[in-house]
KELONU-823082 format. One record per residue: x, y, z of N, C-alpha, C in turn; residue in three letters. Coordinates in pm, whole numbers, plus 32768, in hexadecimal, padded with zeros to 4 digits. Example, Ala and Ser with C-alpha at 12.3 -4.5 7.8 and 13.67 -1.06 7.14 Angstrom:
% KELONU-823082
85277DC7830C84CE7E3E830C85287EB6830CAla85057F1F82C485577F9682CA850A80038313Ser
END
This chain:
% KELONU-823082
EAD32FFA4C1CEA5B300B4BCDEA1C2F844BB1UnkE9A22FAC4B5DE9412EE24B5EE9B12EB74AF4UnkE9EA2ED84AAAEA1E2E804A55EA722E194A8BUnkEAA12E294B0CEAE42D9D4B3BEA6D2D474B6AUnkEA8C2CEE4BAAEA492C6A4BBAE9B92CAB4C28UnkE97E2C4C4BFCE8DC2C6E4C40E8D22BDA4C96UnkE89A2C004D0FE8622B914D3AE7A22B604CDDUnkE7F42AA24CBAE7872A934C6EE7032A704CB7UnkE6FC2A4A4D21E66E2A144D39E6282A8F4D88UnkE6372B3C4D93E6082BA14DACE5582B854D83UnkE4F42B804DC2E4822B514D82E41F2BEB4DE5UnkE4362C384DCAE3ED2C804E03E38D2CD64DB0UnkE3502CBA4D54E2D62CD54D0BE3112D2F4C9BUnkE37F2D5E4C7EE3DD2DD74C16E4132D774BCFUnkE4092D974B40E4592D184AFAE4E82D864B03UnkE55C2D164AC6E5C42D1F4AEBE5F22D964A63UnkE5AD2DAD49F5E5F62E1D49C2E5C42E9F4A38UnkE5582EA14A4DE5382F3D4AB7E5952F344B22UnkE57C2ED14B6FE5F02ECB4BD1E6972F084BB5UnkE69A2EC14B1FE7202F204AFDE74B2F7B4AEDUnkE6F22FD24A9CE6E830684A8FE6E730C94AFEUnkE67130904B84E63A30B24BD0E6CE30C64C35UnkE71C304E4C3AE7A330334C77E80130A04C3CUnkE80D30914BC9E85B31164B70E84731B64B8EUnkE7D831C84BB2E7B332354BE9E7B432744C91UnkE7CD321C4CC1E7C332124D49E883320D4D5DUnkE8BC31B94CF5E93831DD4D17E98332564CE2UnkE95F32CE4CA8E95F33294C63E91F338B4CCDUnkE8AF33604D13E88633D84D97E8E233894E12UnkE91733144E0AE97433004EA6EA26336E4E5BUnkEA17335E4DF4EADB33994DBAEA9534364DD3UnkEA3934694DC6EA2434E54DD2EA1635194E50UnkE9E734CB4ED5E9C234CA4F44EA4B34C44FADUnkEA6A34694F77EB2234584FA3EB5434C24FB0UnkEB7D35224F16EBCA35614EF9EBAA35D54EF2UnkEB1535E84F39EAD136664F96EB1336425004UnkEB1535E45073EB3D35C450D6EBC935E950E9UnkEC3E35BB5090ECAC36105074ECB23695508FUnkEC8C36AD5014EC8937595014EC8337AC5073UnkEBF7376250CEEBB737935144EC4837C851DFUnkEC5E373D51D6ECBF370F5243ED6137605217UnkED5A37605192EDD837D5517FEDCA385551A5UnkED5E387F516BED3E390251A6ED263942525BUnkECFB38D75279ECE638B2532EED5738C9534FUnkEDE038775305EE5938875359EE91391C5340UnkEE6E393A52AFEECB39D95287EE7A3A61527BUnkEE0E3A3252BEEDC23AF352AAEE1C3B5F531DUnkEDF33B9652EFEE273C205328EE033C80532CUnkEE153D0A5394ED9D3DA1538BED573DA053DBUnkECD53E1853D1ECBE3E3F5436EC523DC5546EUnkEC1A3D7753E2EBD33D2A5419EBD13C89541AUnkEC603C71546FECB73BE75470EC4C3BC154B6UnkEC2B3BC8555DEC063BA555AEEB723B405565UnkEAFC3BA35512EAB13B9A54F8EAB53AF054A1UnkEB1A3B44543DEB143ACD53C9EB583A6D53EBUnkEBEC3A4C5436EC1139D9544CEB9639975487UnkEB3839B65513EAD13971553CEA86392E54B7UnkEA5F3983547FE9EA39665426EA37391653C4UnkEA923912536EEAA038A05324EAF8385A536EUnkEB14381A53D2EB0937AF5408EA923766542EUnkEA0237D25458E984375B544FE974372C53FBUnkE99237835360E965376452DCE9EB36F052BBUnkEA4436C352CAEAAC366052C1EA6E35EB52FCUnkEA4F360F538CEA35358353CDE9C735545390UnkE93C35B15371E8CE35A35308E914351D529DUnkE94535635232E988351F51DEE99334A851DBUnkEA35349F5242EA7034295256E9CF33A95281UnkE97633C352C1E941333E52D7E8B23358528DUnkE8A333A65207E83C33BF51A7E8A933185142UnkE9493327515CE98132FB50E8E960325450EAUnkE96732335183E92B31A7519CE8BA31915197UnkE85731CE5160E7AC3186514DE7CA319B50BEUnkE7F231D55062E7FC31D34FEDE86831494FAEUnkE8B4315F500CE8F230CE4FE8E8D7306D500CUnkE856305F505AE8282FD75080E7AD2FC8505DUnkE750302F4FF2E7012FFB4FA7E7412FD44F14UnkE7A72FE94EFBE7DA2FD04E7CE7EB2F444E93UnkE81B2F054F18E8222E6F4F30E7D12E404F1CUnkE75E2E824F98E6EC2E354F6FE6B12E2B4F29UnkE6C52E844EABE6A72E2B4E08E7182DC34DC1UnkE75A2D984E09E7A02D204DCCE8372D594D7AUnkE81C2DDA4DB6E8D12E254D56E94C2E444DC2UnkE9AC2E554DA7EA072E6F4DD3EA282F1A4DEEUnkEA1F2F514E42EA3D2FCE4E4DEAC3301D4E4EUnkEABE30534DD8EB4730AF4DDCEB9330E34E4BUnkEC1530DC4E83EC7730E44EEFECC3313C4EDAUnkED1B31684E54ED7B31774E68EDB532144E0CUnkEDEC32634E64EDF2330F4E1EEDF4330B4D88UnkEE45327A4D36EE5932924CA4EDB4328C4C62UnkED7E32164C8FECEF31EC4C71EC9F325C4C9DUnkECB032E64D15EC4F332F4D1DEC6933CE4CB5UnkECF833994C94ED2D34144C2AECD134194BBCUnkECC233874BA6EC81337D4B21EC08339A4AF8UnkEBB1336B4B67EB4533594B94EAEC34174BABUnkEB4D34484BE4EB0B34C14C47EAEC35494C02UnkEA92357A4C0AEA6035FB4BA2EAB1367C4BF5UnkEB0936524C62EB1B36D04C9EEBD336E04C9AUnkEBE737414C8CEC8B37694C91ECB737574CDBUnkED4F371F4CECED7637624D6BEDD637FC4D48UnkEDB838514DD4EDD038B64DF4EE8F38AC4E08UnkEF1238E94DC4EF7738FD4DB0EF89395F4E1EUnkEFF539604E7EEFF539B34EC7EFB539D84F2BUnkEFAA3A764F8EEF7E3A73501AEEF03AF44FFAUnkEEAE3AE54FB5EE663B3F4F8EEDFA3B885003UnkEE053C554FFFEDC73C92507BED603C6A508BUnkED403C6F5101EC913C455141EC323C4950E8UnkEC033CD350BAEB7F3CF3506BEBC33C5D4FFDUnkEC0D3C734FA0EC3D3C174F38EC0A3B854F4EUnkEC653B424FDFEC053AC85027EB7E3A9D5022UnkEB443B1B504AEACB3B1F5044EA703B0C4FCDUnkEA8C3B6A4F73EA4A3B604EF1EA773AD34EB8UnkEAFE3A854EE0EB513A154E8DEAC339984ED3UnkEAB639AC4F2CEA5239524F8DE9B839594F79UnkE98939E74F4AE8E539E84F22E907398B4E94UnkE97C39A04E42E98D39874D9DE97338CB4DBDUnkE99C38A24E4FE9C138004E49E93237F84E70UnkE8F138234EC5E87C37DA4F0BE82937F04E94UnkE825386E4E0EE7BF38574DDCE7CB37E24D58UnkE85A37D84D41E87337684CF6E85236E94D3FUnkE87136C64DABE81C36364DBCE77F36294DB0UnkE74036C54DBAE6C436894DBBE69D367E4D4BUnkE6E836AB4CBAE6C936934C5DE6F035EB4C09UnkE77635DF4C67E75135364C33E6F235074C7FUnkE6CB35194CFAE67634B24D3DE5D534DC4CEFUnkE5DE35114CE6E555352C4C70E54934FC4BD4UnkE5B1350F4B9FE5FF349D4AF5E5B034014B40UnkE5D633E34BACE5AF33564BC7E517332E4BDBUnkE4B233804BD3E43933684C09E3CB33124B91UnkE40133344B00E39533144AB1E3B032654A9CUnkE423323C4AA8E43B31B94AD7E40431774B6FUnkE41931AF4B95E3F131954C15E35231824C2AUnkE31831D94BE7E2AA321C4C00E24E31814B8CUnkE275315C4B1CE25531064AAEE21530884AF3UnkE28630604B47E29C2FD14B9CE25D2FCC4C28UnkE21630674C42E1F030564CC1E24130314D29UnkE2B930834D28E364306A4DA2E32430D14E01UnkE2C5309A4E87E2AB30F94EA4E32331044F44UnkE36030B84F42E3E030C84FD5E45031364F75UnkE46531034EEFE4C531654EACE49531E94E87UnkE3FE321B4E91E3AA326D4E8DE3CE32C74EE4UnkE38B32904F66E39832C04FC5E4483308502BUnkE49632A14FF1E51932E55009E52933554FD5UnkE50E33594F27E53133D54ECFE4EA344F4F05UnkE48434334F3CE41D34B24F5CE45B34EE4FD4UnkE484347B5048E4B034D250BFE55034F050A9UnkE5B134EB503BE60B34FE5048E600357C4FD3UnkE5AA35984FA2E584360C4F1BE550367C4FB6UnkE4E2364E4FFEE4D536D65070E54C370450A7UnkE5A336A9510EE62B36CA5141E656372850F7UnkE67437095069E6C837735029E69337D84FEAUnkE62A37D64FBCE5D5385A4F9AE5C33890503FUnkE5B038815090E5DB38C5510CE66538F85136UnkE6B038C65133E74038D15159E76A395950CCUnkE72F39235046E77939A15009E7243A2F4FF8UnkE6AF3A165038E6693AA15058E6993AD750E2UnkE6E03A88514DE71B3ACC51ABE77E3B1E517DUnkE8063AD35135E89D3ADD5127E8343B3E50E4UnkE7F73B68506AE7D83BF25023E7BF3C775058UnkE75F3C2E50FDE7323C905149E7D73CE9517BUnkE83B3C9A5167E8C63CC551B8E8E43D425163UnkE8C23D5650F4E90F3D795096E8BA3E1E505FUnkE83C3E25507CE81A3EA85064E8223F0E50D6UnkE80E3F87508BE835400850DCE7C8401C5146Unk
END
């Protein structure tokens, strides 16, 4: 999180409290993004039923999605001069999303996965009125295309789920 050390000579037009907050928030949508990515990739390895075929495919795009959504989020947090959170204890803390106990049935997966994609888009949206103050328009622009992804992705996984 920003509270460790900041690089000081960051001079990119954001004074350094926005930058912090802005960093704080961004590492709060990378611990949530992660630990969608988790989830994702657990479920990839353990679904089961009639419609394995379907869903192992599909959340493995939505994993690989993930996994390299998790490196632009952690490398605008750099490039505001912060250090980006690494490590499962720091994303425990950090992450608005559960983890899932156990091998839970498909539909269950499913609904456990609309519940994650719509929680990140609700932090990545918590982050905008900061963002939005300072005129962050690269941190703008991330939040927006990583808020579509998942407001897409959890109107699919929903589409899975009615009769």
């Amino acid at each position: 999180m920003s509270s460790k050390a900041t690089v000081k000579n960051v001079n990119i037009g954001i004074d350094e409290a926005s930058r912090s907050k802005i960093a704080d928030g961004l590492s709060r949508l990378l611990a949530d993004t992660y630990t969608l990515y988790l989830k994702t990739h657990n479920f990839h390895w353990n679904v089961t039923g009639p419609m394995f075929q379907t869903l192992h495919l599909m959340f493995e795009t939505q994993y690989t999605e993930l996994a390299l959504a998790v490196d632009l989020i952690a490398e605008r947090i750099r490039a505001l001069g912060y250090p980006a959170p690494g490590t499962y204890s720091e994303y425990a803390k950090l992450s608005s999303i559960p983890e899932t106990p156990g091998v839970p049935k498909a539909t269950e997966m499913i609904s456990l996965l609309v519940e994650g994609q719509e929680a990140v888009v609700r932090t990545a949206r918590s982050i905008f009125p900061v963002v939005e103050d300072v005129n962050d328009e690269p941190t703008a622009d991330l939040l927006t295309q990583r808020m579509q992804v998942h407001e897409k992705t959890a109107w699919m996984l929903r589409s899975l789920l009615e009769e």
